[in-house]
C-alpha positions as a Markdown table, in Angstrom:
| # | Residue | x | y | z |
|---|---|---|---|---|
| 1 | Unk | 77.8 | 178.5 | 14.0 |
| 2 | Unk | 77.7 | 181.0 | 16.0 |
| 3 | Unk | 80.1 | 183.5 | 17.7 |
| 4 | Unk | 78.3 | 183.3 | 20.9 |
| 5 | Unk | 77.9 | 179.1 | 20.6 |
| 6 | Unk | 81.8 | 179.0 | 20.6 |
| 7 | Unk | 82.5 | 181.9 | 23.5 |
| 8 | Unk | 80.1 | 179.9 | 26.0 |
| 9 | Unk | 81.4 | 176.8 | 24.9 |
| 10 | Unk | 84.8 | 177.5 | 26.2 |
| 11 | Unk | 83.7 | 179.5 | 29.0 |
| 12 | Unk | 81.8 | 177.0 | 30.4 |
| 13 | Unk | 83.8 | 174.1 | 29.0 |
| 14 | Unk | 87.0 | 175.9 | 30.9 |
| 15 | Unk | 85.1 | 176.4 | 34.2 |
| 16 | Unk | 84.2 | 172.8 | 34.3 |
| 17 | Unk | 88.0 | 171.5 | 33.9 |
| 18 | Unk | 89.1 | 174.2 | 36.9 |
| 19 | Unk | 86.4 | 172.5 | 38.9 |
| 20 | Unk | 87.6 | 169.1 | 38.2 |
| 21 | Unk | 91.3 | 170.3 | 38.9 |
| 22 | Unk | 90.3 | 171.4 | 42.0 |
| 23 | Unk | 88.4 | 168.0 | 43.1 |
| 24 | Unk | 91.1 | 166.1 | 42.4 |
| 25 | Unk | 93.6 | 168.2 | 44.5 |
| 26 | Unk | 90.7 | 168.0 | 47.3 |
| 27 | Unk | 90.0 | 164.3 | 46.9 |
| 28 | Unk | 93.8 | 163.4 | 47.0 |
| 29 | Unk | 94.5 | 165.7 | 50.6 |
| 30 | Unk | 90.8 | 163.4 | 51.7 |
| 31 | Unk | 93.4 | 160.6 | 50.9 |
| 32 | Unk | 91.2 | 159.3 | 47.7 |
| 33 | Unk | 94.4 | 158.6 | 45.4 |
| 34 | Unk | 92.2 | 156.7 | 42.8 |
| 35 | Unk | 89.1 | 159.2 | 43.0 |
| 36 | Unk | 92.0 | 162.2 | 42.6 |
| 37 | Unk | 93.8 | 160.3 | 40.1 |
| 38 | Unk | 90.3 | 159.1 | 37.5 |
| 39 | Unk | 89.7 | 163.1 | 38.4 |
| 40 | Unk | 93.1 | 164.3 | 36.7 |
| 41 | Unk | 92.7 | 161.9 | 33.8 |
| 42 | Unk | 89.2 | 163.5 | 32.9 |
| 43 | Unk | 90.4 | 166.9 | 33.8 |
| 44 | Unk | 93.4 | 166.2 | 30.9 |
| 45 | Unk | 90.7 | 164.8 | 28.6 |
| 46 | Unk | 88.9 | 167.8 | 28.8 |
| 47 | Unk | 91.5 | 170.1 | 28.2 |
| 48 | Unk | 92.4 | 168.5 | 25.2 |
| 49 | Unk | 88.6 | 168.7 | 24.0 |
| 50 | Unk | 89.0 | 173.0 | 25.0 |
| 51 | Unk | 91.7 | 173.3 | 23.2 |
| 52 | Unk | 90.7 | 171.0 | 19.8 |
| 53 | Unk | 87.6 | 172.7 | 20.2 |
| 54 | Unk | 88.9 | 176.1 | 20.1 |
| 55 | Unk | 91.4 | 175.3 | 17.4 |
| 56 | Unk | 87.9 | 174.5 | 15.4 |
| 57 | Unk | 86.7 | 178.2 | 16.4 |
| 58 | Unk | 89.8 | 179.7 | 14.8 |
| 59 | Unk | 89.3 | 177.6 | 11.8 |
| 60 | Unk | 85.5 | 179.0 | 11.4 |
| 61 | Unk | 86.5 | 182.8 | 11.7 |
């Protein structure tokens, strides 16, 4: 694949799990516990996916 694939990928796949990080911190001070809670477990999930994701990029190169 390509270089560029893999740089947007992990840009955009690293903006979207900041975004959910920060809606969870905003839904728990709205006093949402189980909204800010299902938010941090998607937010983890998604890490995990970045970083198996980029461990795949390093394995292309």
């Amino acid at each position: 694949m390509e270089k560029t694939f893999y740089i947007a990928t992990q840009a955009f796949g690293w903006f979207i799990s900041i975004s959910l990080a920060v809606f969870a911190v905003f839904a728990f001070k709205l006093k949402y516990p189980f909204i800010g809670i299902l938010l941090i477990l998607i937010f983890l999930a998604s890490c995990v996916v970045n970083f198996l994701f980029r461990k795949k990029w390093k394995e292309t190169l």
